[in-house]
C-alpha positions in Angstrom: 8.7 -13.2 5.0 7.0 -12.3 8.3 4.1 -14.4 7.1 6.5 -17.5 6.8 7.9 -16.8 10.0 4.6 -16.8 11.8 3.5 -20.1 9.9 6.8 -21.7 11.2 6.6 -20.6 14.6 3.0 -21.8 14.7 3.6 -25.2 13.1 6.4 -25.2 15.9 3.7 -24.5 18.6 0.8 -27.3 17.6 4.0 -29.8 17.4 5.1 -28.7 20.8 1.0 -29.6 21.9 0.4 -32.4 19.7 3.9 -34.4 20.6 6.4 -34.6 22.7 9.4 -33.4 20.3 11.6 -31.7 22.1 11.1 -27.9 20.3 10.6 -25.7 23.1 14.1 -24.0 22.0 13.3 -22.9 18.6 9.9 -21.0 19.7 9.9 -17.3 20.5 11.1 -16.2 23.9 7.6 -15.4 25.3 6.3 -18.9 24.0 7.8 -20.9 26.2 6.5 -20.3 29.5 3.1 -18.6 28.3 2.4 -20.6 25.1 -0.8 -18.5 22.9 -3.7 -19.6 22.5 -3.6 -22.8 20.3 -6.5 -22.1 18.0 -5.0 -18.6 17.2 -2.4 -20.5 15.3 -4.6 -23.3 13.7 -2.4 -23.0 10.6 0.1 -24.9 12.0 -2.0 -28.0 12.4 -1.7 -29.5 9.1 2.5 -29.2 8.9 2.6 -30.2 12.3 0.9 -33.1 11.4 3.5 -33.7 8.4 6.6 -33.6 11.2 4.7 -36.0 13.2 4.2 -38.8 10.6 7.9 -38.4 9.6 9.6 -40.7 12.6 6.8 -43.5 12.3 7.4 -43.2 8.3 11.1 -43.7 8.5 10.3 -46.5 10.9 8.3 -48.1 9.0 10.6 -47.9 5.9 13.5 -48.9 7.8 11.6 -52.2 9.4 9.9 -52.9 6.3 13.3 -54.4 4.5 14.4 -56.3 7.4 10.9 -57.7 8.7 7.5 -58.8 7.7 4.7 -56.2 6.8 2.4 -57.2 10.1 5.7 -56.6 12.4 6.7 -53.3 10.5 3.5 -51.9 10.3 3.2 -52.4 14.3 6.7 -50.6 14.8 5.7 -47.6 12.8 2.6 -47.3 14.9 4.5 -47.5 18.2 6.2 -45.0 17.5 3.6 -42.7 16.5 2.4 -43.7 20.4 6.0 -42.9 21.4 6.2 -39.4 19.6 2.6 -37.9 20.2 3.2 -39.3 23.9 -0.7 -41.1 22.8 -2.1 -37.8 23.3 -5.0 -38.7 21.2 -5.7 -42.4 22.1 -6.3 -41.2 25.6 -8.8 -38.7 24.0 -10.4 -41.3 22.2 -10.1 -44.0 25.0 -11.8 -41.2 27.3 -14.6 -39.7 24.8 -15.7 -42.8 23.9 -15.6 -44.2 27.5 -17.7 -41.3 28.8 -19.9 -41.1 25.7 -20.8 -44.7 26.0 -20.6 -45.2 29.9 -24.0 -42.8 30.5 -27.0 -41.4 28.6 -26.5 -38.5 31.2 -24.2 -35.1 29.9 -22.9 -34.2 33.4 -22.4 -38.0 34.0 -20.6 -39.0 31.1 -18.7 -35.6 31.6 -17.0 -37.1 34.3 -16.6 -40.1 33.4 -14.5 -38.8 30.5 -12.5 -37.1 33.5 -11.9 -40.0 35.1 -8.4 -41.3 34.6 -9.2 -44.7 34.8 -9.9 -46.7 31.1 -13.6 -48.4 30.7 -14.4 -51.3 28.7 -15.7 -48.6 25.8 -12.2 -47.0 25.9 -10.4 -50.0 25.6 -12.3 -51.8 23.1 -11.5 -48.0 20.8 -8.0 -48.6 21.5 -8.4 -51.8 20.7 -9.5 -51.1 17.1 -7.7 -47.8 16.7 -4.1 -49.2 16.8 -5.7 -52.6 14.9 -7.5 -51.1 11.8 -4.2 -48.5 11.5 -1.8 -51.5 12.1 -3.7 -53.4 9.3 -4.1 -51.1 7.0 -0.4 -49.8 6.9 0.5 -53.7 6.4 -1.2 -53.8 3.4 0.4 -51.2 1.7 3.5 -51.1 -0.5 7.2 -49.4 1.8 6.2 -46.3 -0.5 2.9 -46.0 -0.7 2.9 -47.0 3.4 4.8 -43.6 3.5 2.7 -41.7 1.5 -0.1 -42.9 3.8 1.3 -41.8 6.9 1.8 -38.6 5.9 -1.9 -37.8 4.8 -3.2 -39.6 7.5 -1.3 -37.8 10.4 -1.7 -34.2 8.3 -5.6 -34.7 8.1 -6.0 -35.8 11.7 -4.7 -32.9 13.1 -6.2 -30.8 10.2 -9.7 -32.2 11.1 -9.8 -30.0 14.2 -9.8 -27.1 12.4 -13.5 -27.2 11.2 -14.6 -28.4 14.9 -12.8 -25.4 16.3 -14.7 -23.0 13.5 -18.3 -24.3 14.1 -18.7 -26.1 17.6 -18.2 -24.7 21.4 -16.3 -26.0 23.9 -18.8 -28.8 26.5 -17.1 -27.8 29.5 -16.1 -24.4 32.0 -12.5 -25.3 32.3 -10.2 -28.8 30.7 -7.6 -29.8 28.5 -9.8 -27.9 25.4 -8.9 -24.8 27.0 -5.8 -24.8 25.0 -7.4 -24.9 21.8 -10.9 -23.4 22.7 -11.7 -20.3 20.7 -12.4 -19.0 17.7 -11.1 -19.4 14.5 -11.0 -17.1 11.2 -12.6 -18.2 7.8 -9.5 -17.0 6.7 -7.5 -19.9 9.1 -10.1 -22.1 8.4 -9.2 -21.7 4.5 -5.5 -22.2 4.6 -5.8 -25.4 6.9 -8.3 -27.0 4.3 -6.3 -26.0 1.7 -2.9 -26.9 3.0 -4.3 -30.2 3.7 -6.0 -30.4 0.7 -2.2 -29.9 -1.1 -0.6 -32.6 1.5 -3.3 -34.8 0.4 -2.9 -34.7 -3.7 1.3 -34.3 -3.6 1.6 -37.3 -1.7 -1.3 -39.2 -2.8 -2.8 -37.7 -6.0 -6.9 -38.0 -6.0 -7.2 -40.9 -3.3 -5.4 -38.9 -1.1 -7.9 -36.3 -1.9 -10.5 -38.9 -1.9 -9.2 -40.3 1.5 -9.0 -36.9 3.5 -12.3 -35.8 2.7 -13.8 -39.2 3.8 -11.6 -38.3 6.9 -13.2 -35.2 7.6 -16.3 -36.8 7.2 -16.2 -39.5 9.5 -14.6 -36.7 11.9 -17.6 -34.8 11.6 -20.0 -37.5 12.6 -17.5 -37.8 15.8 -18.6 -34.5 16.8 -21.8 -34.4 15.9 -22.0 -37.7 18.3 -20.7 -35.1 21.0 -22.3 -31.9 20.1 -25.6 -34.0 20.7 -24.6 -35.9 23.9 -22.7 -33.1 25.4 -23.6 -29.9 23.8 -19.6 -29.3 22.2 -16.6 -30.9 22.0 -14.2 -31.5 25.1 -10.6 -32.0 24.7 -11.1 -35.5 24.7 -13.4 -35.0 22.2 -10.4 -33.6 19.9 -8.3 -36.3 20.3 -11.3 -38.9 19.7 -11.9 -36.4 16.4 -8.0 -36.7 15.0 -8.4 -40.4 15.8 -11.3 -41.3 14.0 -9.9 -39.0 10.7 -6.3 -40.5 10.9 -8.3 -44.3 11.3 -10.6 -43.4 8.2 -7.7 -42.1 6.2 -5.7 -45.4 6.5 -8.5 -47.5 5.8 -9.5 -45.6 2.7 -6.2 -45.1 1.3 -6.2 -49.6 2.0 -9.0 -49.8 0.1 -7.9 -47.7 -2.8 -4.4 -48.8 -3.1 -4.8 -52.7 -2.6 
């Protein structure tokens, strides 16, 4: 029972991170003004995921009987924006801003700083929401569901392995919530939590899908670790991007 307890309040902590639902109330006490360390409850990351994709899922399900694919699809991705606050489209926008803006580490460090969007960061967002918008439009109401869920589950879940092999780029940023490490053990129950989303709601091309989404999140960081020497928290929301992009696009392809 305690075990269940601490997997609930640590699927109630990355949510409270990765979105802006309103749960501050239902974690412990001591939480609330002096959250933990995120990576010490890394377990969380694939439900919180799950709760995530549930308000863009009933959007889209809800739009999709009244209105054309194209328009539905575009509601249910606004309000993924809406709920994660586009936590990890800034990331992304930023990464690949700084990534591409300078050949230089301490340069395209602060680049990726810098508030301000580039033509790189734009262009990301550009196809981010695009290929996600498109490839929900060309799914089925139920199989656009089943979709969301594996997608949003294995983006967050992605981090997991970056947190368990990489180092953080910088002295002090946004990563210093999440920076640390992780056990094989925590490592284990993400992958196979995620693993479980993958096949209940999508059978072997949601297995299919996820582990092409943790590939393609791999090469995201490899991109960093070699440019910057790590992963910044830019870096992490560039890496739940690229994963929840690939996932979409795979599950398209298999399910057309």
């Amino acid at each position: 029972m305690q075990r269940l307890f601490d997997a609930l309040n640590s699927t109630l902590l990355a949510v409270r991170f990765f979105s802006r639902l309103p749960v501050d109330r239902f974690l412990p006490a001591q939480w609330r003004d002096e959250p933990p360390k995120l990576s010490d409850h890394v377990v969380g990351f694939p439900t919180a995921g799950l709760i995530i994709a549930v308000i863009p899922a009933i959007v889209w399900l809800i739009a999709v009987w009244f209105l054309p694919a194209p328009l539905a699809a575009g509601l249910a991705v606004l309000a993924g924006l809406i709920v994660t606050g586009g936590l990890h489209e800034d990331g992304l926008a930023d990464c690949v801003d700084g990534l591409g803006g300078s050949s230089d580490r301490e340069r395209a460090l602060e680049i990726m700083r810098d508030g301000s969007t580039g033509p790189y960061g734009v262009a990301a967002l550009i196809f981010s929401i695009g290929l996600r918008w498109a490839a929900l439009a060309s799914l089925s109401p139920t199989l656009g569901v089943a979709a969301l869920m594996i997608a949003h589950c294995g983006g967050r879940a992605a981090i997991a392995p970056v947190l368990f092999t990489s180092a953080y780029a910088r002295e002090t940023g946004l990563g210093e919530a999440v920076r640390g490490d992780i056990s094989s053990e925590h490592l284990i129950i993400v992958l196979a939590l995620t693993a479980g989303v993958a096949f209940a709601f999508g059978l072997s091309p949601g297995l299919i899908a996820t582990i092409a989404g943790f590939g393609a999140a791999w090469a995201m960081l490899v991109w960093q670790e070699r440019r910057l020497g790590g992963y910044t928290g830019d870096g992490l929301g560039a890496i739940e991007q690229v994963a929840e992009i690939t996932i979409l696009l795979v599950l398209a392809g298999i399910w057309r």
